[in-house]
N, C-alpha and C positions, 0 to 999 in steps of 0.2 A: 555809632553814637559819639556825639563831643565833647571833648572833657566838660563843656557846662551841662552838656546835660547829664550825664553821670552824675555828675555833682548835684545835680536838682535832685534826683531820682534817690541816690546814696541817704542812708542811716546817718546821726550822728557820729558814729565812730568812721563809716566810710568818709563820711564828707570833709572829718580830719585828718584824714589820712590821705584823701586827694588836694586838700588846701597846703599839704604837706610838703606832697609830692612834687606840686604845682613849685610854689616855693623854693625847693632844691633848683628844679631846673630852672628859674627865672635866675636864678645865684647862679647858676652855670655849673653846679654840682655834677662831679663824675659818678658818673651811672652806679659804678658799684656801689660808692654812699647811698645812691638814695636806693637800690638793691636792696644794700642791707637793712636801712631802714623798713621798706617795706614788709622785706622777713620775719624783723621783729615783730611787728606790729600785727601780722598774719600769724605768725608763731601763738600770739598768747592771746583769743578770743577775748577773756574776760578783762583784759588790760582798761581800767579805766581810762574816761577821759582826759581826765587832771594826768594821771601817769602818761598818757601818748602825745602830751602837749609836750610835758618835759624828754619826753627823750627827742623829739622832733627836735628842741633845740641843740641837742647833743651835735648835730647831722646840719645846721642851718647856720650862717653867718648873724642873720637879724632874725628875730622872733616872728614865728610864722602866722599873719594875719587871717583871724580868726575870731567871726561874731558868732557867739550862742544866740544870739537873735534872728538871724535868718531863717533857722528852720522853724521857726515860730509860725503857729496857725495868728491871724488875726487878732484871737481872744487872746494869744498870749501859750499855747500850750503846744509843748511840742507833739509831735507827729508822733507816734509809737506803735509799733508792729509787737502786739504781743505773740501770745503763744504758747508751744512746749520750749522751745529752746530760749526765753525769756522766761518760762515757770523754774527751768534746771536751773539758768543761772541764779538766780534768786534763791532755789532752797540750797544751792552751794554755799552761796554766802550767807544764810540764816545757821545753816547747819550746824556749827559751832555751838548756837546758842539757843537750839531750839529742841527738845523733846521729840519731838511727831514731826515731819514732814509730809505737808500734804498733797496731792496733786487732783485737781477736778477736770476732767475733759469733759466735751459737748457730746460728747457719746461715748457707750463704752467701751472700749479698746483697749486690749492688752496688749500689742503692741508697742502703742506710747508710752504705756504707765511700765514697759520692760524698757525701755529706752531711758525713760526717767532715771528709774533703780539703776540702772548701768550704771549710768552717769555720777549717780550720788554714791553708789557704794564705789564705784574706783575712787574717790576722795576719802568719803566717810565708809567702812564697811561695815560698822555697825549698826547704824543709823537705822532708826525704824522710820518706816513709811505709810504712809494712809492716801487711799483712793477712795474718791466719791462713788458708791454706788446709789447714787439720785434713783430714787422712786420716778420723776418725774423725764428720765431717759424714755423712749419711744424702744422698750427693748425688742418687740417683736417689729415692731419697723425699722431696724437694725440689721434686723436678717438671723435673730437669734430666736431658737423652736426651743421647746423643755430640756432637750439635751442640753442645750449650749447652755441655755442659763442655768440649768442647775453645774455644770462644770465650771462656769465664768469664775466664779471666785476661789478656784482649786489650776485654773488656769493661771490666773492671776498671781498666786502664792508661791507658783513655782518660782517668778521673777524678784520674788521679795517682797 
């Protein structure tokens, strides 16, 4: 695949990170710089936008060009790939200021909602957590029989 189309394909934080990248090397930048650059930028998932612009210019001679407008749909809205790992990042950064964190999946799964709790209790460990148990989940078309659901939410508690 070519770096344009990577670039098409890529998230906003990828596609700053290859507009970046791209950039170093058109400057003629030695590898290791933009290495390291990339490090960093791989290093710290949650690293905002606004924060990965400024350090790119740490690593760059001229400011690395860069439209928030491209990834733009038509009407104006960017592309967004939600999720579990956009639900985590999100009650990380509420967590501070929030009570309850909640987490709803399209089905139920202890699993995700243990993966969640990881995630939030290695930041916050005290942090209380809430899981949607929807009436309206398809529990036996799930693959869940009397046992499972009466254990689901003793399943579940084990993870937090």
């Amino acid at each position: 695949m070519s770096a344009r189309q990577q670039h098409k394909r890529a998230g906003l934080a990828n596609r700053l990170r290859l507009a970046a990248v791209a950039h170093l090397n058109s400057e003629g930048a030695d590898q290791s710089k933009i290495n390291e650059y990339r490090a960093k930028v791989e290093k710290d998932r949650n690293m905002s936008l606004n924060q990965r612009r400024k350090l790119a210019t740490r690593y760059t001679e001229t400011p690395v060009p860069f439209s928030w407008d491209i990834p733009r749909t038509r009407e104006g809205f960017y592309h967004y790939c939600a999720g579990l790992p956009a639900a985590t990042k999100r009650a990380i950064e509420f967590a501070p200021y929030a009570d309850l964190l909640w987490l709803e999946t399209a089905d139920p799964n202890v699993k995700r909602a243990s993966g969640f709790a990881t995630e939030i209790r290695g930041r916050y460990p005290g942090k209380q957590l809430v899981y949607n148990l929807s009436p309206s989940f398809n529990w036996m078309g799930q693959g869940f029989d009397e046992a499972s659901l009466k254990s689901f939410i003793w399943d579940l508690a084990k993870h937090g």
